[in-house]
C-alpha positions as CSV (number, residue, x, y, z in Angstrom):
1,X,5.8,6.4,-28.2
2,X,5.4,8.0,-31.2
3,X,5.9,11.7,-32.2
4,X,2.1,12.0,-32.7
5,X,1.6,10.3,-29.2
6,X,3.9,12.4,-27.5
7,X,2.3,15.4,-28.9
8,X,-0.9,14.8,-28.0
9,X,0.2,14.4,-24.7
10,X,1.7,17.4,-24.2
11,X,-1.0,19.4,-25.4
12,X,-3.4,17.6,-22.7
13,X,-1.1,18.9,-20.0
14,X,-1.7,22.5,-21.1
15,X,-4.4,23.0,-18.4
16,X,-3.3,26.2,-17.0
17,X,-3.9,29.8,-18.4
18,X,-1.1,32.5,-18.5
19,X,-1.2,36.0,-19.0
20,X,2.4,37.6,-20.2
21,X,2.6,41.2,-19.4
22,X,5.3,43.4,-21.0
23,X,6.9,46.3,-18.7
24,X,6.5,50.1,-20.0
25,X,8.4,52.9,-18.5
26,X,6.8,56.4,-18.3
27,X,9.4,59.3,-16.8
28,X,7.3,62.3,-17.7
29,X,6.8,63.2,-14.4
30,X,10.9,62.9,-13.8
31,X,11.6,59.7,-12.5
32,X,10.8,56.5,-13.9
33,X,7.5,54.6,-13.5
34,X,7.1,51.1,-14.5
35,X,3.9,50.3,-15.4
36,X,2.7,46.5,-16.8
37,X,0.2,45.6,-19.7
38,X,-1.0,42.0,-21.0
39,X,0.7,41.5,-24.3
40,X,-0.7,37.7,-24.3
41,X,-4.0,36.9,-22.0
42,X,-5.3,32.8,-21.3
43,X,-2.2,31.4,-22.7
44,X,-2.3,27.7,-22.4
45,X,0.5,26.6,-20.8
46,X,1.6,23.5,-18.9
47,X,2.7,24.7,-15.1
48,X,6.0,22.8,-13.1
49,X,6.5,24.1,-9.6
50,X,10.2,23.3,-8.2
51,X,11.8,23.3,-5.4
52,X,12.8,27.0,-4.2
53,X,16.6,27.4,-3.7
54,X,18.5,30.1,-2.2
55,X,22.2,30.5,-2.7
56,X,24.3,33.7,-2.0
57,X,26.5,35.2,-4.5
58,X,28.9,38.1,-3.4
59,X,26.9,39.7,-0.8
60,X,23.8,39.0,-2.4
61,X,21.0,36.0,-1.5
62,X,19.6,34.9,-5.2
63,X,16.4,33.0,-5.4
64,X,16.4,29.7,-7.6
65,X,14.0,28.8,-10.8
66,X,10.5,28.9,-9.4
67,X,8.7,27.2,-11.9
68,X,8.8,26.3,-15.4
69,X,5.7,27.0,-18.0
70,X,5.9,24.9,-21.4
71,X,4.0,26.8,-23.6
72,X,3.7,26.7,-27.7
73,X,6.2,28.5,-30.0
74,X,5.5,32.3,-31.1
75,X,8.0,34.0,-33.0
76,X,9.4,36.9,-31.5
77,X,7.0,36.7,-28.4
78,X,8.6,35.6,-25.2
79,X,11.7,37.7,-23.8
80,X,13.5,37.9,-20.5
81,X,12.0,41.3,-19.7
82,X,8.6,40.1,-19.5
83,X,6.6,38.7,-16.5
84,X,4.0,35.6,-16.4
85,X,0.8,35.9,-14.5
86,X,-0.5,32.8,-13.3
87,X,-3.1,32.1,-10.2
88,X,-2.2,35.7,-8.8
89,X,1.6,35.0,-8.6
90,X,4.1,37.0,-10.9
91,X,7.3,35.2,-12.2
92,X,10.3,37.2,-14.1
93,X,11.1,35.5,-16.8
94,X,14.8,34.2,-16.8
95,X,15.4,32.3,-19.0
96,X,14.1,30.5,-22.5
97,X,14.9,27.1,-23.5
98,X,13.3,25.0,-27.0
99,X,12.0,21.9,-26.7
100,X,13.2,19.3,-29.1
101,X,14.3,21.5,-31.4
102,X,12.1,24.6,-30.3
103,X,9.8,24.3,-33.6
104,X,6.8,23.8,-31.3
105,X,6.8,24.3,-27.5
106,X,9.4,26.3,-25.7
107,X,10.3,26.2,-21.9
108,X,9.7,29.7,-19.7
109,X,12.2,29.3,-16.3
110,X,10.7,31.9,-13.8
111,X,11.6,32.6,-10.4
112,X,9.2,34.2,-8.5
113,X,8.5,38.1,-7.9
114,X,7.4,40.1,-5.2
């Protein structure tokens, strides 16, 4: 398949809408209060649930990757402090992978928040 071909296939499979939400932290009134706005609202994005894993670590249970959003490039946009919003569900975001060379789409691994 061809790079075109390939690209135009990816892009069809950006049916779902994102919104990315930035954490702020006010401690005027002495402890700290964390407090979420939208820094990027109906992102398209392609959506890949997988399979929820739990392994313990020390005395701690971690929760695997919840899902994976492909979405396209933006400079200086996407960091791990940042949340996803997608069909009422938060995801952290934990970590940020390039694809093919990162130019144009970039992979979001989430796990799931409370």
């Amino acid at each position: 398949m061809s790079f075109r071909g390939r690209r135009r296939e990816r892009i069809a499979a950006m049916r779902e809408r994102i919104d990315v939400e930035t954490a702020t932290t006010d401690e005027s009134s002495g402890q700290p209060i964390r407090t979420w706005s939208t820094t990027l609202s109906g992102e398209p994005a392609q959506w890949t649930p997988t399979a929820g894993t739990e392994s313990i670590r020390g005395r701690q249970v971690e929760a695997g990757i919840a899902a994976i959003f492909t979405v396209h490039h933006r400079d200086n946009v996407y960091t791990v402090e940042q949340r996803i919003a997608h069909n009422s569900q938060y995801y952290g975001i934990v970590y940020i992978k390039p694809v093919e060379g990162g130019r144009r789409y970039i992979e979001l691994h989430c796990k799931a928040v409370p």
